[in-house]
VOBA-1610 file (N, C-alpha, C; in pm, whole numbers, padded with zeros to 5 digits, always signed):
BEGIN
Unk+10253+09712+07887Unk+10239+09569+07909Unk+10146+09544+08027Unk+10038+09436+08017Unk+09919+09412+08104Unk+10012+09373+08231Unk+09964+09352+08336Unk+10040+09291+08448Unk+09901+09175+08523Unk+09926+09053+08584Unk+09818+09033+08606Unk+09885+08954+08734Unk+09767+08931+08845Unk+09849+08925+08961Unk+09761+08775+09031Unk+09786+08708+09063Unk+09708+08558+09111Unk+09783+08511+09262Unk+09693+08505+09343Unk+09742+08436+09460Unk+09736+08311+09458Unk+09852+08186+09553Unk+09867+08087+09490Unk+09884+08017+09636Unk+09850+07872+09636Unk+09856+07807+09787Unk+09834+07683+09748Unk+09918+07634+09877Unk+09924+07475+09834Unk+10009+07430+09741Unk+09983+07328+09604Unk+10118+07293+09556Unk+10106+07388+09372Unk+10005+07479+09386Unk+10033+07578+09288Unk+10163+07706+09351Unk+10179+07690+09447Unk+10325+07734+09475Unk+10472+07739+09365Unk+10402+07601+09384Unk+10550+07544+09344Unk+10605+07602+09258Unk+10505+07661+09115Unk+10565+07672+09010Unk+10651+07833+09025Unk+10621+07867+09152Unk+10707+08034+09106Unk+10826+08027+09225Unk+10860+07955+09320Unk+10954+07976+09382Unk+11067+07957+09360Unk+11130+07971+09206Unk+11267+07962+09148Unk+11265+08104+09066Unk+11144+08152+09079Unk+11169+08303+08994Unk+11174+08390+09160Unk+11073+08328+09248Unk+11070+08408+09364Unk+11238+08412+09509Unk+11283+08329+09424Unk+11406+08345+09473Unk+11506+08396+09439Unk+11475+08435+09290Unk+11562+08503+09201Unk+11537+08659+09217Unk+11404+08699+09206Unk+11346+08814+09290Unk+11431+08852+09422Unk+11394+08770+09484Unk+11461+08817+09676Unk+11598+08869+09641Unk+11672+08785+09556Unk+11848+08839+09550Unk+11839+08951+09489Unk+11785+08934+09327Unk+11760+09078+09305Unk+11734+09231+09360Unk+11609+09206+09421Unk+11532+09326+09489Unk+11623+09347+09616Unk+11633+09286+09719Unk+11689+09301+09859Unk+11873+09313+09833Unk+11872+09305+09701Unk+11995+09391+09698Unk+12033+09475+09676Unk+11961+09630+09689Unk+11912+09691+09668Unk+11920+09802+09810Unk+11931+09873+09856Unk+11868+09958+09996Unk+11759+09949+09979Unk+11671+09941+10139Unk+11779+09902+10278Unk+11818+09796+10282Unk+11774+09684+10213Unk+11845+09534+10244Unk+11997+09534+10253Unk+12036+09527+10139Unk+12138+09535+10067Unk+12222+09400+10107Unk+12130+09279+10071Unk+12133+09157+10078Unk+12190+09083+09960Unk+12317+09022+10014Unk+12435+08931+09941Unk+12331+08806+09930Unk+12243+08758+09901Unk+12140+08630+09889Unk+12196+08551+09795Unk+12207+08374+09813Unk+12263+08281+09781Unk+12123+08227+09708Unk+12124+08151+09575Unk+12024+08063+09551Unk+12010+07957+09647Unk+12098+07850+09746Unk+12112+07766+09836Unk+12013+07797+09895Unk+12036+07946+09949Unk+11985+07927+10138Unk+11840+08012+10097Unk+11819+08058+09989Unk+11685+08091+09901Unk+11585+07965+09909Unk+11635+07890+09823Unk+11567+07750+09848Unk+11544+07694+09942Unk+11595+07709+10083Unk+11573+07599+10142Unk+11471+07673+10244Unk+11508+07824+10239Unk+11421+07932+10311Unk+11227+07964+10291Unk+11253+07897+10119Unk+11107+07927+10047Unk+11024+07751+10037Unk+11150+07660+10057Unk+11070+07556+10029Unk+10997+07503+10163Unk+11040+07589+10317Unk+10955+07600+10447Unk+10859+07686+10419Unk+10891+07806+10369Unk+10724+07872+10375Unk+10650+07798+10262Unk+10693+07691+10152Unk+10589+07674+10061Unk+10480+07554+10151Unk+10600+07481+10250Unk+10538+07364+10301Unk+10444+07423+10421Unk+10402+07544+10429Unk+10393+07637+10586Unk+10201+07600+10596Unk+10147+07508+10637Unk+10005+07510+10603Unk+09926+07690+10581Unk+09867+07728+10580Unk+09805+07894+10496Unk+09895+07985+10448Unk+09982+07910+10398Unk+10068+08027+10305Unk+10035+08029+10219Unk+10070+08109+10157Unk+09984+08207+10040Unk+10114+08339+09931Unk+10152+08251+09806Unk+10226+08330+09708Unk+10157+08397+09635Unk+10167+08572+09607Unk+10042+08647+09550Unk+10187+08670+09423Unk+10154+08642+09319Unk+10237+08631+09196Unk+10234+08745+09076Unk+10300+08858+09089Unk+10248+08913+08956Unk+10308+08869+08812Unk+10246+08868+08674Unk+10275+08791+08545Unk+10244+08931+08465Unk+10351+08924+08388Unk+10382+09057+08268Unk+10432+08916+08162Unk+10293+08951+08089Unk+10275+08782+08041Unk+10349+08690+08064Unk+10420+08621+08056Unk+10417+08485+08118Unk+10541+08451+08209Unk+10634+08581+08219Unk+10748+08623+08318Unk+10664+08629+08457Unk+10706+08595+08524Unk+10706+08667+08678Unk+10815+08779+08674Unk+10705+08887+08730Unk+10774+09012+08752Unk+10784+09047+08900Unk+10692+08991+08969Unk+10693+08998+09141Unk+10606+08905+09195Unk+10670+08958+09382Unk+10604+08817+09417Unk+10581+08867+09592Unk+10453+08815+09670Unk+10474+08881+09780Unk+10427+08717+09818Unk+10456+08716+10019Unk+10435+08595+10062Unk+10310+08666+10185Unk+10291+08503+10217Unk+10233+08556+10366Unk+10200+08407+10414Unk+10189+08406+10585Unk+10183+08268+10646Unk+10102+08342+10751Unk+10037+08249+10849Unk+10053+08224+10994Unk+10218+08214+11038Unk+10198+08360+11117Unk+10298+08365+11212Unk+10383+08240+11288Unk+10292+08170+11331Unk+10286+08084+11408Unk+10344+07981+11303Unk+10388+07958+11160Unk+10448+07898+11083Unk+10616+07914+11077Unk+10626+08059+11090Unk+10728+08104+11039Unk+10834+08066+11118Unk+10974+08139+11124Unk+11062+08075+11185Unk+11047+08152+11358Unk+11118+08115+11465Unk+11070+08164+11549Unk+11113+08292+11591Unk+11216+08365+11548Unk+11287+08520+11530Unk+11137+08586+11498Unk+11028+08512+11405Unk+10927+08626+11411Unk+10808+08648+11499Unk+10771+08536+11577Unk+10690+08489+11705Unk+10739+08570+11835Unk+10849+08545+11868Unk+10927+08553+11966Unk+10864+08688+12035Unk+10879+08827+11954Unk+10874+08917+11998Unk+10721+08979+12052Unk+10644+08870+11973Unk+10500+08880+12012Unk+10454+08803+12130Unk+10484+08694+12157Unk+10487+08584+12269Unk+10544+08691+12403Unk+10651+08782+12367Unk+10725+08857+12532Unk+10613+08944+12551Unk+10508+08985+12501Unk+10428+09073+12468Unk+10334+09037+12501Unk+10248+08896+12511Unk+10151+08887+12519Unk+10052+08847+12442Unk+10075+08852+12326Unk+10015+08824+12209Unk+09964+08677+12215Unk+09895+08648+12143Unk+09797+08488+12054Unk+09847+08505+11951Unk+09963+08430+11926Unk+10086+08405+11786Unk+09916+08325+11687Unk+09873+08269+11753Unk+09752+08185+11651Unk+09672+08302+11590Unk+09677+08419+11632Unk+09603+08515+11604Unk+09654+08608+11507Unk+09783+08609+11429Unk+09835+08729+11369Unk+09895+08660+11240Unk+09856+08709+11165Unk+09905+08663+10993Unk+10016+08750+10951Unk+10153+08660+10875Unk+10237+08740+10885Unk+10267+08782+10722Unk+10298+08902+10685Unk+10310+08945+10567Unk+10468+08941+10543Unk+10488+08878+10440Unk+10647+08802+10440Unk+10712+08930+10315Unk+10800+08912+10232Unk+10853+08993+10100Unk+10731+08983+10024Unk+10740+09151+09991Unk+10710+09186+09860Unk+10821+09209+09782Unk+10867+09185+09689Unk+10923+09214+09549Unk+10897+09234+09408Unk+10949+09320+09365Unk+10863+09388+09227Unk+11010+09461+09175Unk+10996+09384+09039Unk+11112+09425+08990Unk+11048+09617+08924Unk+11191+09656+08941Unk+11170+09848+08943Unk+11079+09851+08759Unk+11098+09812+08711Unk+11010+09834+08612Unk+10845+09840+08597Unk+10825+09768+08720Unk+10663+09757+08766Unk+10630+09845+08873Unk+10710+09900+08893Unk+10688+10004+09045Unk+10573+10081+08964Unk+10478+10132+09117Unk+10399+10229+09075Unk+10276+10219+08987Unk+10257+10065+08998Unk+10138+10038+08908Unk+10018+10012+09027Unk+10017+10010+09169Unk+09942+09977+09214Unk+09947+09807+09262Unk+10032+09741+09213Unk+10071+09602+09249Unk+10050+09554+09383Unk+10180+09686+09442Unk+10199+09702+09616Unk+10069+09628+09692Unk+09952+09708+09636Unk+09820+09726+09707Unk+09784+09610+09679Unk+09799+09523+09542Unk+09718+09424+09495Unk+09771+09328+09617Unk+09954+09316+09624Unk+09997+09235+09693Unk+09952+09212+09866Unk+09878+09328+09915Unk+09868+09364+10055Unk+09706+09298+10093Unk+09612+09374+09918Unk+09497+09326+09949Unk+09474+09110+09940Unk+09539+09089+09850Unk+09557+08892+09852Unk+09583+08846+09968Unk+09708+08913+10018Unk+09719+08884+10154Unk+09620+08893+10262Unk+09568+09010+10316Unk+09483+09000+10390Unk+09346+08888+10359Unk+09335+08891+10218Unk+09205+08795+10201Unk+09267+08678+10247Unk+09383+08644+10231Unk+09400+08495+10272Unk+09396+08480+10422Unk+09442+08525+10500Unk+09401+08565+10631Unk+09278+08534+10684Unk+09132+08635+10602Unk+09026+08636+10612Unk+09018+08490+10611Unk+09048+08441+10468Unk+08996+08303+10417Unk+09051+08197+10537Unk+09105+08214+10584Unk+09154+08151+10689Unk+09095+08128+10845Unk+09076+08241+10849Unk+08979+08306+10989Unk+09034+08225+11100Unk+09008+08287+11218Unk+09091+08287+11322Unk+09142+08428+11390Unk+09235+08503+11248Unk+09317+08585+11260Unk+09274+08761+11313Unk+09323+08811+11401Unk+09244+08949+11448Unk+09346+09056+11404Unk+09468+08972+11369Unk+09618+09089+11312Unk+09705+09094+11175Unk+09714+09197+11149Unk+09827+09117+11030Unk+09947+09205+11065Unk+10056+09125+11063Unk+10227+09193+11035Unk+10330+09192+10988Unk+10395+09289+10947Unk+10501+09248+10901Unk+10638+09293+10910Unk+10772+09291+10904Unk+10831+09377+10965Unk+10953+09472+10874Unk+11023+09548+10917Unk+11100+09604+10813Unk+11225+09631+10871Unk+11370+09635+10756Unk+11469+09631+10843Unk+11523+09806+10886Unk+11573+09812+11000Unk+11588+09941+11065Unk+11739+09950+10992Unk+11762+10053+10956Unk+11894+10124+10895Unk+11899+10244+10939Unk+12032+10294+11010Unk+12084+10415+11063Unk+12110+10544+10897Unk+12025+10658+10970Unk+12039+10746+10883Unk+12163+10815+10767Unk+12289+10791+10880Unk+12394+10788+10786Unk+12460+10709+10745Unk+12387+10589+10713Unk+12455+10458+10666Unk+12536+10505+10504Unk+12602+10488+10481Unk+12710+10525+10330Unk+12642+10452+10245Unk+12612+10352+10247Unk+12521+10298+10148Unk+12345+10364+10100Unk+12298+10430+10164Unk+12202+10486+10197Unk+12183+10608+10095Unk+12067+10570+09967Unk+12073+10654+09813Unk+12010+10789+09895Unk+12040+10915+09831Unk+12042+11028+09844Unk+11945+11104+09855Unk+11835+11008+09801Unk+11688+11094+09726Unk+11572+10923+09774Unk+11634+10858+09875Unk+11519+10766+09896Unk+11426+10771+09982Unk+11337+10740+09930Unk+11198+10756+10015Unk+11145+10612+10105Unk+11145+10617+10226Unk+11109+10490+10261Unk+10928+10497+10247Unk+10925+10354+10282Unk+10779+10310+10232Unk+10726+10366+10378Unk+10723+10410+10422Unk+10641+10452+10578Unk+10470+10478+10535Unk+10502+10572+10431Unk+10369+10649+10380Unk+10255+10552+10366Unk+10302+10450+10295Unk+10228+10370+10210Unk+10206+10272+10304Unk+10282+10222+10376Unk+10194+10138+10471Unk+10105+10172+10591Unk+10118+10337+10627Unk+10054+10381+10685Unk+09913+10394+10686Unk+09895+10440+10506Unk+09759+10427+10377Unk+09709+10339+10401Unk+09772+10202+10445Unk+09697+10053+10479Unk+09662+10049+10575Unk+09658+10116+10640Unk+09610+10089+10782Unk+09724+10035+10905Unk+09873+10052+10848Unk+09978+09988+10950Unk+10011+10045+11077Unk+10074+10052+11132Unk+10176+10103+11245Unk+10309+10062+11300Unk+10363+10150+11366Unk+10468+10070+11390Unk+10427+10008+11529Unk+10471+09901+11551Unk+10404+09853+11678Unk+10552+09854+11773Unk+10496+09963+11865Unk+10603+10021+11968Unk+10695+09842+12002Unk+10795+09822+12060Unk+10856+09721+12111Unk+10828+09588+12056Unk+10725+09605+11922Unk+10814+09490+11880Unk+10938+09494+11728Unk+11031+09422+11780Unk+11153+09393+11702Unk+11216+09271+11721Unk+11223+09252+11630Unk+11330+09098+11603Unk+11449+09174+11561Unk+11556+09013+11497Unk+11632+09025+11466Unk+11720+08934+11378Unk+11767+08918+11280Unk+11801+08920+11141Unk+11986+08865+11118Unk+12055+08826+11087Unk+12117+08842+11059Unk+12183+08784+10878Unk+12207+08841+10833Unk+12244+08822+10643Unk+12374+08914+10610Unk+12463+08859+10507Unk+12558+08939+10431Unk+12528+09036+10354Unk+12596+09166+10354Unk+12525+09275+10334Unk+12610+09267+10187Unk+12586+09333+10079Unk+12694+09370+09986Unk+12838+09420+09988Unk+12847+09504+10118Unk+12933+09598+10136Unk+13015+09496+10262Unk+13001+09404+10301Unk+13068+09322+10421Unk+13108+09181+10381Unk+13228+09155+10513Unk+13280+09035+10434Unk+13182+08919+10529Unk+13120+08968+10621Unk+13018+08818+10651Unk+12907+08838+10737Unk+12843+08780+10769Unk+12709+08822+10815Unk+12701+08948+10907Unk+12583+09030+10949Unk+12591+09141+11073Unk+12436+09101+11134Unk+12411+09117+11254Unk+12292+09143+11313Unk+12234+09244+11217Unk+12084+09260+11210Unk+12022+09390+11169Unk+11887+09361+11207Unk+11837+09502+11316Unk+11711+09501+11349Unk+11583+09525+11254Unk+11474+09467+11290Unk+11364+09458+11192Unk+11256+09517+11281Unk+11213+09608+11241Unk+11072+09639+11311Unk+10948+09621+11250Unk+10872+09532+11383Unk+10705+09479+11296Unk+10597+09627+11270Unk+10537+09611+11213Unk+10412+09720+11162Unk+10312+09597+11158Unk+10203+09672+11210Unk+10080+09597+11225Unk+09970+09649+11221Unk+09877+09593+11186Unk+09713+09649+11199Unk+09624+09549+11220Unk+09538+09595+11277Unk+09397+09476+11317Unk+09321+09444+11186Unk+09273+09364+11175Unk+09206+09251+11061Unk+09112+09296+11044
//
């Protein structure tokens, strides 16, 4: 099956953020998330980044399904848990584009999507100009977490391939219902970044 992938901004948004919320619960429930996600707090989470001025939904279509979906904003849009850690730092928050969820349901893994989703992003960035950074961050999980599959490979590799890093000291922080808990927990996120 063809897969075809379109970045989307402004009020061509609109039409995928009820599959792209259906995605997030799906996928991030999953390790490492392993995110209890509500349609409620989905919606009200995606209908700020849709309103976020340079955001940007990169959409993949296995004909006329959405099969995945990645985001991206100005930092400086997002909520402030993702600024924060760049501002103690030093940083020009006006300066760094932030790469939000990718999701791809497991049937599309491995087609190269990943890349499609990373390269839209950065063009929107470009298209944007201003920007000298892009980031994004990932959640930190302890090695012997029980939930933690046997044979998983984290994405390190692959964002490395892009040109990422981990960017020493910065981390935010998160908190969501895990599958395995009866109500929310802190959980650290570490940003990866690369220059534009």
């Amino acid at each position: 099956m063809t897969v075809s992938v379109a970045p989307l901004t402004g009020p061509g948004m609109a039409g995928v953020l009820d599959a792209l919320a259906r995605l997030r619960i799906a996928v991030f429930r999953d390790w490492p998330y392993l995110y209890d996600g509500t349609i409620e707090y989905e919606q009200k989470y995606l209908a700020k980044l849709a309103a976020a001025p340079g955001a940007v939904i990169v959409a993949a279509y296995a004909d006329d399904a959405v099969v995945g979906c990645a985001t991206g904003a100005p930092i400086a849009e997002m909520e402030a848990e993702f600024s924060v850690p760049f501002r103690a730092q030093g940083y020009d928050i006006d300066r760094i584009f932030y790469c939000g969820e990718s999701v791809l349901l497991p049937a599309y893994r491995g087609r190269g999507l990943g890349h499609a989703f990373f390269d839209h992003r950065e063009a929107q960035a470009r298209a944007l100009g201003g920007f000298t950074h892009v980031a994004f961050c990932a959640v930190v999980r302890p090695q012997d977490h029980p939930l933690r599959p046997k044979h998983y490979v984290p994405l390190d590799a692959f964002w490395r391939k892009r040109g990422y890093a981990k960017a020493e000291g910065l981390v935010t922080h998160f908190a969501w219902k895990d599958i395995d808990q009866p109500g929310e927990t802190e959980k650290s996120m570490q940003f990866w970044m690369r220059a534009l």
